[in-house]
C-alpha positions as CSV (number, residue, x, y, z in Angstrom):
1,X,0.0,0.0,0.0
2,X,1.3,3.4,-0.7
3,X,1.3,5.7,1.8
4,X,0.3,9.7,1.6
5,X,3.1,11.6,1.8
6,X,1.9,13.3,4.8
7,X,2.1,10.3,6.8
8,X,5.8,11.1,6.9
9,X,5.2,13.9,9.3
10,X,2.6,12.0,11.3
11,X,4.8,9.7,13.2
12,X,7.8,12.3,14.3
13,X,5.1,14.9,15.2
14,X,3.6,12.4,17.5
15,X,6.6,11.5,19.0
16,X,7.4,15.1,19.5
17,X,4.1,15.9,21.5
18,X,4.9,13.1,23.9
19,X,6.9,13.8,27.1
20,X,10.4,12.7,27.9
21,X,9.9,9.8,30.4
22,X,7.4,8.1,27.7
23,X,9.7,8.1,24.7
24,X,12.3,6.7,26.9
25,X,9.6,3.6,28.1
26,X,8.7,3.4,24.2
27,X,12.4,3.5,22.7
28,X,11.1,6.3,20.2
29,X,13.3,9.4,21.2
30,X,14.0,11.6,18.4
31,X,16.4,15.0,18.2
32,X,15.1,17.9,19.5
33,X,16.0,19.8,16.0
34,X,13.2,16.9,14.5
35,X,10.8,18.0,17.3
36,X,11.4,21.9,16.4
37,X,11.3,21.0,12.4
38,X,8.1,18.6,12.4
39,X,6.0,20.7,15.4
40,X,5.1,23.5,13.5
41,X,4.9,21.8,9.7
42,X,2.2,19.8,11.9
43,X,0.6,22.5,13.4
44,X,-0.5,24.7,10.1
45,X,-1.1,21.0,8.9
46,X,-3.9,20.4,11.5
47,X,-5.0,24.2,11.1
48,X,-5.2,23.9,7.5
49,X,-7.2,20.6,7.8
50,X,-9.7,22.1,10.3
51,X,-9.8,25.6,9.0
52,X,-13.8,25.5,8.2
53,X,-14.8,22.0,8.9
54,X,-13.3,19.0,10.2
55,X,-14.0,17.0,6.8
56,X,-10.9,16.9,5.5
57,X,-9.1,16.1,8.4
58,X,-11.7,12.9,8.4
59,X,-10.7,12.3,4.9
60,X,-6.8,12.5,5.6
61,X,-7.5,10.3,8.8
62,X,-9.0,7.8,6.8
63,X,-6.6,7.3,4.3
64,X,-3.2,7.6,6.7
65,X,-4.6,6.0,10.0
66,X,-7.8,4.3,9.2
67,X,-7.7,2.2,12.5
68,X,-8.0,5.6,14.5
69,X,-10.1,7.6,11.8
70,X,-13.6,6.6,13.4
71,X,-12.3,7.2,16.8
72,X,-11.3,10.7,15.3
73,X,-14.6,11.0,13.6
74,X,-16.6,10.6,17.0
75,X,-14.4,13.1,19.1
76,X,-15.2,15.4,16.4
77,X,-18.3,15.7,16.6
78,X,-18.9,15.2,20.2
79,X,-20.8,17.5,21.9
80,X,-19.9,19.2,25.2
81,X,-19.3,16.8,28.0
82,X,-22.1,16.5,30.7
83,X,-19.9,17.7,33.7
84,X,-16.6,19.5,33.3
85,X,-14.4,17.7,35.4
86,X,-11.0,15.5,35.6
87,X,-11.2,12.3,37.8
88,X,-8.1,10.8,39.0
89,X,-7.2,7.3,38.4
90,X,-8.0,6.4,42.1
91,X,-11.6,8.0,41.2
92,X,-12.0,5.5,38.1
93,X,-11.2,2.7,39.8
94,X,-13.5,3.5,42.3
95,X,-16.4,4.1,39.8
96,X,-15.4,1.2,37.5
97,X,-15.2,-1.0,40.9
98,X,-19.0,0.0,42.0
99,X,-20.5,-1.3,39.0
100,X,-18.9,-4.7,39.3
């Protein structure tokens, strides 16, 4: 399969987003000059994408990460979220535990 050529961004910009501690647990560390090259080339990427609507950030999500695209699809259209509110992890378990 023959991927879009944008794809070639995708995976460094990724990378560059997460912190240090997590690229050392993954073994993906990258140079900080290909974190200050891809950050901003993925930046007006994603604006340009989403400028009026979120359809052609769909269409480049289904062709380059079609796994993800529906997941993509459904936080994009999401409404607001009931409550606005972080729980911890503790919280979760609780929750998750009370339903068992």
């Amino acid at each position: 399969m023959r991927l879009w050529a944008g794809s070639r961004v995708l995976a460094p910009a990724a990378i560059a987003t997460l912190p240090k501690w997590m690229r050392h647990m993954g073994n993906v560390d990258q140079p900080a000059v290909v974190d200050a090259a891809v950050t901003p080339i993925a930046r007006a990427w994603v604006r340009t994408l989403s400028a009026n609507n979120f359809r052609p950030m769909r269409a480049v999500a289904r062709r380059i990460a079609p796994e993800t695209a529906e997941v993509l699809a459904q936080h994009l259209t999401a409404g607001p979220p009931l409550r606005r509110m972080t729980i911890t992890p503790a919280e979760a378990r609780e929750r998750l535990a009370a339903h068992d």
